[in-house]
ZAMARGU-4260 file (C-alpha; in steps of 0.2 Angstrom, whole numbers, plus 5000, padded with zeros to 4 digits):
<rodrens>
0) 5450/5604/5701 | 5464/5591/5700 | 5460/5574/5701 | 5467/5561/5714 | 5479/5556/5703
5) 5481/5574/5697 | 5486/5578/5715 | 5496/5564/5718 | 5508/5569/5705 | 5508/5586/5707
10) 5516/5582/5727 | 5528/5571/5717 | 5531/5585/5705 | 5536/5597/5719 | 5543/5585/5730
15) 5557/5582/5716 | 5560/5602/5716 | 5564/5601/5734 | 5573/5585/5735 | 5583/5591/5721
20) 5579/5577/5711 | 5585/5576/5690 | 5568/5572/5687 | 5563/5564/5669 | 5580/5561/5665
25) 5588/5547/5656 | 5608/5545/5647 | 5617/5534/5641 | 5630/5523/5647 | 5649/5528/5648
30) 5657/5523/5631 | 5666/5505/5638 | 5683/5508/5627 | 5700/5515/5636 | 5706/5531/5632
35) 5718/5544/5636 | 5723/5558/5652 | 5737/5569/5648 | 5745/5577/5664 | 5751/5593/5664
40) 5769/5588/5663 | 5763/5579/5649 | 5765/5560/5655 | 5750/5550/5650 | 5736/5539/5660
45) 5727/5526/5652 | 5710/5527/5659 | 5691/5520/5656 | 5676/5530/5663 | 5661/5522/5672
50) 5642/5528/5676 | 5633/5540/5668 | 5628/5559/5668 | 5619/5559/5687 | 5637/5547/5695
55) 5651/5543/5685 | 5671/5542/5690 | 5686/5538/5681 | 5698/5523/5685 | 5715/5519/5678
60) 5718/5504/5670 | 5721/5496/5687 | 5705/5499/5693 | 5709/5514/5705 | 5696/5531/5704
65) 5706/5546/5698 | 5699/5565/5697 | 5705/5583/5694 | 5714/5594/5707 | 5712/5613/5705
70) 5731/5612/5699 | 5726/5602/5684 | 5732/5586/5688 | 5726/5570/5690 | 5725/5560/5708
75) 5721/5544/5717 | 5703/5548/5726 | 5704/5540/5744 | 5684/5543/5746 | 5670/5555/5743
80) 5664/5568/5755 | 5646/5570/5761 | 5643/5582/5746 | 5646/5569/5736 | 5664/5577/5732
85) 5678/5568/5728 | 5694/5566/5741 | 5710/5567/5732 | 5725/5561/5739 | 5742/5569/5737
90) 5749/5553/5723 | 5748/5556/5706 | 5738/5545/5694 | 5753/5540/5685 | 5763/5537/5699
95) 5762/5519/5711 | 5747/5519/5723 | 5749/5516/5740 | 5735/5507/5751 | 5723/5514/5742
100) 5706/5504/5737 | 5701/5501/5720 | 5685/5506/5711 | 5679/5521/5722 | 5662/5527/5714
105) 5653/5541/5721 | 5635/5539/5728 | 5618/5541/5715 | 5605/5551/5719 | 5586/5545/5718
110) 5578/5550/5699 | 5559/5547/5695 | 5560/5528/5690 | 5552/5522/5675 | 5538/5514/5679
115) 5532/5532/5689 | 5536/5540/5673 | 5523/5530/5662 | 5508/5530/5674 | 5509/5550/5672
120) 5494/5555/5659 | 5499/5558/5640 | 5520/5548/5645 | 5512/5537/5633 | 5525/5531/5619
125) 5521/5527/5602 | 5515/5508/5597 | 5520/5501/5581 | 5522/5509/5566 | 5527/5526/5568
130) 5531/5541/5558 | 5543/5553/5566 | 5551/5570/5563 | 5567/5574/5570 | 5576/5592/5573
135) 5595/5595/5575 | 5599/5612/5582 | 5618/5613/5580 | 5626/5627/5593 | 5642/5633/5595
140) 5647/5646/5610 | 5659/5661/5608 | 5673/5651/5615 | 5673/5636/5603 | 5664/5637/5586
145) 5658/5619/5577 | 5668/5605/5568 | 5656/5598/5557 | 5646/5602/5543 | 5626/5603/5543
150) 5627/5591/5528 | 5637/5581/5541 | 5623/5579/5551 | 5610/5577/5538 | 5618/5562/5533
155) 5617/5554/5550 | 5597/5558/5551 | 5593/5553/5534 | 5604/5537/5533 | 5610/5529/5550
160) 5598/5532/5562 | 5584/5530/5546 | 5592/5516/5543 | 5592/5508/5559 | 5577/5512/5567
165) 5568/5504/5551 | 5575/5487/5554 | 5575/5487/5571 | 5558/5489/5572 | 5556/5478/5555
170) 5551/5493/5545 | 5538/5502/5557 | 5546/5515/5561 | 5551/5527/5550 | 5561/5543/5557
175) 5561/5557/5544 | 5571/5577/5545 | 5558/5590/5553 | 5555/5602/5540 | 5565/5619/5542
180) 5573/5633/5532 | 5591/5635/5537 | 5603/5631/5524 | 5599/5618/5515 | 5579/5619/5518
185) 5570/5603/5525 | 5585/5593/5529 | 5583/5590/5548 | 5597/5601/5554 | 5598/5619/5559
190) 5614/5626/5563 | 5625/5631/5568 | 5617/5646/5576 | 5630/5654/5588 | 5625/5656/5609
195) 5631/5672/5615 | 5641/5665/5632 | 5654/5651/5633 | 5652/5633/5635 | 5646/5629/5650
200) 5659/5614/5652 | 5647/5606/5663 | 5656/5588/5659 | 5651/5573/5671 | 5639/5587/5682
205) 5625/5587/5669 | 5613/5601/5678 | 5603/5618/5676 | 5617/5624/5664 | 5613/5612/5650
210) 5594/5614/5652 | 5599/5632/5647 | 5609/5628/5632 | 5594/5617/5627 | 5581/5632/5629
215) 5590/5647/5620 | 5594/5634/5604 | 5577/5629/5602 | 5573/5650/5605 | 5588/5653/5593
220) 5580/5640/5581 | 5563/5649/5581 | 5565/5658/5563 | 5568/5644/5554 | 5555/5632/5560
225) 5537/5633/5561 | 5535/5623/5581 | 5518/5626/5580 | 5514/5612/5562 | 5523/5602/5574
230) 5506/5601/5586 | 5496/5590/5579 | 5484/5586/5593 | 5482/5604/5595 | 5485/5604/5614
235) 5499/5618/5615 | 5513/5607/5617 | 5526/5600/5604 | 5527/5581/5613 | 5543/5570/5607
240) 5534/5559/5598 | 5528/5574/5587 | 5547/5581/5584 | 5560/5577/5594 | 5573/5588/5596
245) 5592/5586/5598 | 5602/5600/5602 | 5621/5595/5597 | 5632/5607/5606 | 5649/5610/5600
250) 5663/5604/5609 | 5665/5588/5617 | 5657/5570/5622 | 5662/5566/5642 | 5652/5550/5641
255) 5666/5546/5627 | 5683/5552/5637 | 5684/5562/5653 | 5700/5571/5645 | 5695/5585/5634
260) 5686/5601/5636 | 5674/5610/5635 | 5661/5593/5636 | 5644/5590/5640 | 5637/5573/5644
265) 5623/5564/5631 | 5607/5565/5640 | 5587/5569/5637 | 5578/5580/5650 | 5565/5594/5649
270) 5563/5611/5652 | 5548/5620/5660 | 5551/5617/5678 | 5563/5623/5690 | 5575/5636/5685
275) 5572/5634/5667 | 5557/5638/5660 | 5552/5631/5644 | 5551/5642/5630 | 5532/5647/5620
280) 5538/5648/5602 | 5526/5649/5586 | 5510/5651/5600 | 5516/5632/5607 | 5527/5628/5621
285) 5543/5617/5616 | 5553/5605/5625 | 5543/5606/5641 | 5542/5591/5653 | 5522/5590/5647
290) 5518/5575/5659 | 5533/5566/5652 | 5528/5568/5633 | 5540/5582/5629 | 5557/5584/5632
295) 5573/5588/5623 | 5591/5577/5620 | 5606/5584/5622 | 5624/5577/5614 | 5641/5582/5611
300) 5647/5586/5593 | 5664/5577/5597 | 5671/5558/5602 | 5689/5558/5607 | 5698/5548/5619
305) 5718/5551/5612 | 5726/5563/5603 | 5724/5555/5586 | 5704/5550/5585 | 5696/5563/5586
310) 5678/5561/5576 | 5659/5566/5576 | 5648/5560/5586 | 5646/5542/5582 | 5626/5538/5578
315) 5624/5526/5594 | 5623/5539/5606 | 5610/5546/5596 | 5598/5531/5596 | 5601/5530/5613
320) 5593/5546/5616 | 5579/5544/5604 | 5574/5528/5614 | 5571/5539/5629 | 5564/5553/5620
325) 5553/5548/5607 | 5548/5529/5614 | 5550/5532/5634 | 5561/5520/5636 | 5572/5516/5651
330) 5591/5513/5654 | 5592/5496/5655 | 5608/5498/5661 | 5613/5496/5679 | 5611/5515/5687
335) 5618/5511/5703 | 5633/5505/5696 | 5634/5486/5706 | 5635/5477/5689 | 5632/5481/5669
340) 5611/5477/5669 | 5609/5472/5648 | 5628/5476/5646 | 5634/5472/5628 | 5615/5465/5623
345) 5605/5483/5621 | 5604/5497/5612 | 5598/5504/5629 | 5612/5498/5639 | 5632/5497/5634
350) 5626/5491/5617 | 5624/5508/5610 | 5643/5509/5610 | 5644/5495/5598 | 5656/5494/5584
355) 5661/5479/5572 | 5677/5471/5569 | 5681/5483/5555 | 5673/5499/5562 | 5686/5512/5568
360) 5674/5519/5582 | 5664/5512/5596 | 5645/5519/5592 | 5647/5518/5573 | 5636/5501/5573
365) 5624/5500/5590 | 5618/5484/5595 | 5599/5480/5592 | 5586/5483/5607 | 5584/5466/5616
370) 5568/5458/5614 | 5560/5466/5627 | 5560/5484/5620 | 5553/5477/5602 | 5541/5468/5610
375) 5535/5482/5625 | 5535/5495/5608 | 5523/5484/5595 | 5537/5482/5584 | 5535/5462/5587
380) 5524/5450/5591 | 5527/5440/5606 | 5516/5424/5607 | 5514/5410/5621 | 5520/5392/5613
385) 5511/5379/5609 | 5505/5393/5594 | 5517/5388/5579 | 5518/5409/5573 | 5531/5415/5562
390) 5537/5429/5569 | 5549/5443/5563 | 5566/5444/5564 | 5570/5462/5566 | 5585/5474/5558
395) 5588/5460/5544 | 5578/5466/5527 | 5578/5447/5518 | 5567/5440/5532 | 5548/5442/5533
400) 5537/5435/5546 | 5547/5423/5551 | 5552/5416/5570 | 5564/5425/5580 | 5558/5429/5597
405) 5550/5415/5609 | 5540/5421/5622 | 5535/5408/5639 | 5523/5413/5649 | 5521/5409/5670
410) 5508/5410/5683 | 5512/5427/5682 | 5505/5437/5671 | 5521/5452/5674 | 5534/5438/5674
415) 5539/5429/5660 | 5553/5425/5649 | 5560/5432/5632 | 5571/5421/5619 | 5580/5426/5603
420) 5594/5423/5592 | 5607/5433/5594 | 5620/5430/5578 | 5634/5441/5571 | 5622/5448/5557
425) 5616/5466/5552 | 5619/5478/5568 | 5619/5463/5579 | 5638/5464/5572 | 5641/5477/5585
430) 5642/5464/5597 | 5659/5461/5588 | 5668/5473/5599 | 5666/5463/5613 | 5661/5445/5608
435) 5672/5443/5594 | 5666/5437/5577 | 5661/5420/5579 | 5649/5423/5593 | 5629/5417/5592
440) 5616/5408/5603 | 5599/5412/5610 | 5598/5425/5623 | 5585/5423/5636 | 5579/5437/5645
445) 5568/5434/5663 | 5556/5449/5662 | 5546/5457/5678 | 5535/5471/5672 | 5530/5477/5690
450) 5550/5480/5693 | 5556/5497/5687 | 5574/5499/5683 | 5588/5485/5682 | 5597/5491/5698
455) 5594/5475/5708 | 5605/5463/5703 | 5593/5451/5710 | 5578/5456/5704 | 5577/5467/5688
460) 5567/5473/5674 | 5576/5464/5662 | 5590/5451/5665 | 5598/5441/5653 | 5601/5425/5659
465) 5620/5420/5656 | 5622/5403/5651 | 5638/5401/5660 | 5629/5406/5676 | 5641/5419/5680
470) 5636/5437/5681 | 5647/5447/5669 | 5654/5463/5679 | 5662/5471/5662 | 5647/5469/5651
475) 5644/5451/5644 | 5652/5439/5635 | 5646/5423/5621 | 5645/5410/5636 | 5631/5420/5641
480) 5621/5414/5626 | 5613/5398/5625 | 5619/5384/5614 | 5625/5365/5610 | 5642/5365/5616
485) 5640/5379/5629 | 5622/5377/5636 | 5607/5367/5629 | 5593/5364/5642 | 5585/5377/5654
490) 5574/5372/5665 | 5568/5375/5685 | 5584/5362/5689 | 5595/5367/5675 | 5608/5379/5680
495) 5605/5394/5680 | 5587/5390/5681 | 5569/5397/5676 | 5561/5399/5691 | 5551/5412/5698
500) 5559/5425/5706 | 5549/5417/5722 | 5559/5401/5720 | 5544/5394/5714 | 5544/5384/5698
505) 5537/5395/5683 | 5535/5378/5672 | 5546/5384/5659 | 5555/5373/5648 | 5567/5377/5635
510) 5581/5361/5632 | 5586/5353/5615 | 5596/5369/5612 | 5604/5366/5594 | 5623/5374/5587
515) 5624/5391/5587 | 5620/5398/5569 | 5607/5407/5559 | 5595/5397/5561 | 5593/5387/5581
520) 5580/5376/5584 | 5573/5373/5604 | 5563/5361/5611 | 5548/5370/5625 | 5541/5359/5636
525) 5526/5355/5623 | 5539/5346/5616 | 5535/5355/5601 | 5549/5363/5589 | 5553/5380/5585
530) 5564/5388/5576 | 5572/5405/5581 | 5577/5413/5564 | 5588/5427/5559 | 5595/5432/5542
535) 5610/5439/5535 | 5609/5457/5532 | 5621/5470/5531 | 5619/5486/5540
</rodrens>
């Protein structure tokens, strides 16, 4: 007999069927660069893309919202209809608009939120040091075969995403390749195993069809990997946390640029509900929803915005996905597209895209994960001041237990705020693309707990508070950090301020700010010192 609890999510469980709802689905953020529309008649459009998979538009570099027409080109949209479909007007995107509004975005429909998610049993994600295996299945379709190489692929798995895992959790989590016997044996990927249809080109309108795709490679996977050594608590179910698996379709990235086809937009999700059942292989079931502990992610092989940059998938899309995957993470992102949520400042936001000053691709070096993700995961300690802790600065291999992240408690046990020292060093030079090179100073984060997602501008999960005091609508900037010669001293009458979301004081104290550099020194309202370290690294 099923339990309260067991009842109340099983109505949730069926209510999303009916409603139609994307349920447990999480993807990252529209790559922030500019890239390329060709019309038919061969003029071009410069263009950015915003959203993600469930809403996402494309605008020209004017800011107006442009979409396909069934004759191939491009046009102004005027509105979207109540299906949610867009309006197209009868002007050309390269051409002059006429009276037309800017930044048309459709409307989002309503996902499980994260905080319904994690009070499911067994949506549980790992805490502190972690071993992990990780599966790529490599597919191609019998209308477009694969670009790159399973050697390729192994070296993202056993290098980059490795490699930065380990330091940003300050070596607790270590993320190894799944054990298989394609090719060459134990190296993480399979593939490429062909699927007998054709892309499914499902582009921006991630849906059904990729939950297929997702199904038949882990089935077409099945001789080469033994699912069921995967089970290692023996309750039927491979869970994420025990193999995750990515399924890199061949083809290309939407997320990355809206102009080439066939494309697929990065995303986790799970099988076994709905249409698409998920798959018993090796006596154990495989990437089915299991209570949010299961699940699959799902990228495009290729990144290209223009004719001349075409190039694999770059390796911050793929952390991305492993954050929702394998550590329940949430897009800290803004989902119903009013501003940029983390922006720049979170591997779980825009900062996947990150790229330094002498990277050739966006993605290629992803921003850290704000101090909320390392502290909500065990991969730091966040203590409460007067205690003089060292503290670890994560990502940077030369600095031990030292004192990165600042944590000042309120009245409130779910609200409270985050500091840490944000410095061109290690993958924190991803911020480069956007910052600049000379960029650094604290970033405080005001934290809420009982808040979901970081859809209220007012009111969020996780907000960085920008120095400046102005709410960046493009992604952030380096005034939003904290330092002598920008900001020094946040307090309830500093501006901005640290009160409570209530407009009550929260007591929090942070002034005597120092220059921005590797090491920054602050004063709490003890009066006592402490320093916020990072160290250089490369990455």
């Amino acid at each position: 007999m099923l339990s309260s609890n067991g009842k109340k999510w099983l109505v949730l469980f069926v209510l999303c069927f009916a409603l139609g709802v994307p349920a447990m689905s999480f993807a990252v953020p529209a790559n922030p660069g500019v890239s390329e529309l060709e019309q038919p008649d061969g003029s071009i459009v410069t263009v950015a893309i915003g959203g993600d998979e469930w809403s996402n538009w494309v605008e020209t570099a004017s800011g107006y919202t442009i979409d396909r027409g069934n004759d191939g080109y491009w046009y102004y949209v005027t509105g979207y209809d109540a299906a949610n479909r867009p309006v197209l007007s009868a002007i050309h995107a390269n051409e002059e608009p006429t009276g037309l509004s800017k930044h048309v975005s459709p409307l989002r429909g309503r996902k499980i939120t994260h905080n319904e998610r994690r009070q499911e049993p067994l949506a549980a994600a790992p805490q502190g040091t972690f071993n992990g295996k990780v599966l790529f299945i490599l597919v191609q379709f019998n209308d477009i075969s694969g670009t790159y190489t399973e050697s390729d692929f192994a070296g993202v798995l056993a290098d980059n995403l490795k490699d930065y895992y380990y330091k940003a959790s300050n070596g607790k989590v270590t993320l190894l390749p799944a054990n298989e016997s394609f090719g060459t044996a134990n190296n993480g990927v399979l593939g490429w195993l062909t699927l007998n249809y054709n892309h499914p080109n499902t582009g921006e309108n991630t849906g059904d069809s990729n939950r297929q795709v997702a199904r038949d490679a882990i089935v077409a996977a099945d001789p080469y990997v033994d699912y069921a050594s995967y089970d290692t608590n023996h309750d039927g179910y491979v869970d994420a946390s025990e193999l995750a698996i990515v399924v890199i379709a061949a083809g290309y990235e939407s997320s990355y640029s809206a102009n080439y086809t066939p494309s697929l937009w990065g995303h986790k999700w799970a099988l076994g509900w709905g249409s698409v059942s998920s798959p018993t292989a090796d006596g154990v079931y495989v990437g089915d929803y299991h209570s949010g502990a299961g699940g699959y992610a799902q990228i495009g092989e290729v990144h290209q915005s223009s004719a001349s940059n075409k190039h694999m998938a770059t390796v911050g899309i793929m952390a991305h996905e492993l954050g929702h995957l394998i550590f329940d993470l949430p897009d800290l992102y803004d989902t119903d597209k009013s501003s940029k949520g983390l922006g720049y400042f979170c591997l779980m936001a825009s900062g996947a895209w990150g790229m330094t000053s002498s990277d050739t691709y966006g993605g290629k070096t992803p921003v850290l994960p704000s101090a909320w993700v390392r502290s909500t995961l065990g991969w730091i300690d966040a203590y409460v001041a007067p205690s003089n802790i060292a503290l670890t600065a994560i990502g940077y291999s030369s600095a031990t237990a030292s004192n990165t992240v600042y944590k000042a408690t309120t009245s409130l046990a779910n609200e409270y705020f985050l500091v840490e020292n944000r410095q061109p060093q290690g993958y924190d030079r991803g911020l480069e693309r956007w910052l600049g090179n000379n960029f650094g100073g604290l970033a405080i984060f005001h934290i809420d707990d009982n808040v979901a997602e970081n859809d209220n501008d007012t009111h969020r999960k996780v907000d960085l508070v920008e120095a400046d005091g102005t709410e960046d609508s493009y992604g952030g900037e380096s005034t939003d950090l904290w330092y002598d010669g920008n900001a020094k001293t946040f307090t309830d009458t500093s501006t901005p301020n640290s009160k409570l979301y209530d407009g009550s004081s929260s007591g929090v104290s942070i002034t005597s700010i120092s220059v921005k550099g590797i090491t920054m020194t602050a004063s709490t309202g003890d009066a006592i010192q402490y320093a916020l370290t990072v160290t250089k690294n490369g990455t």
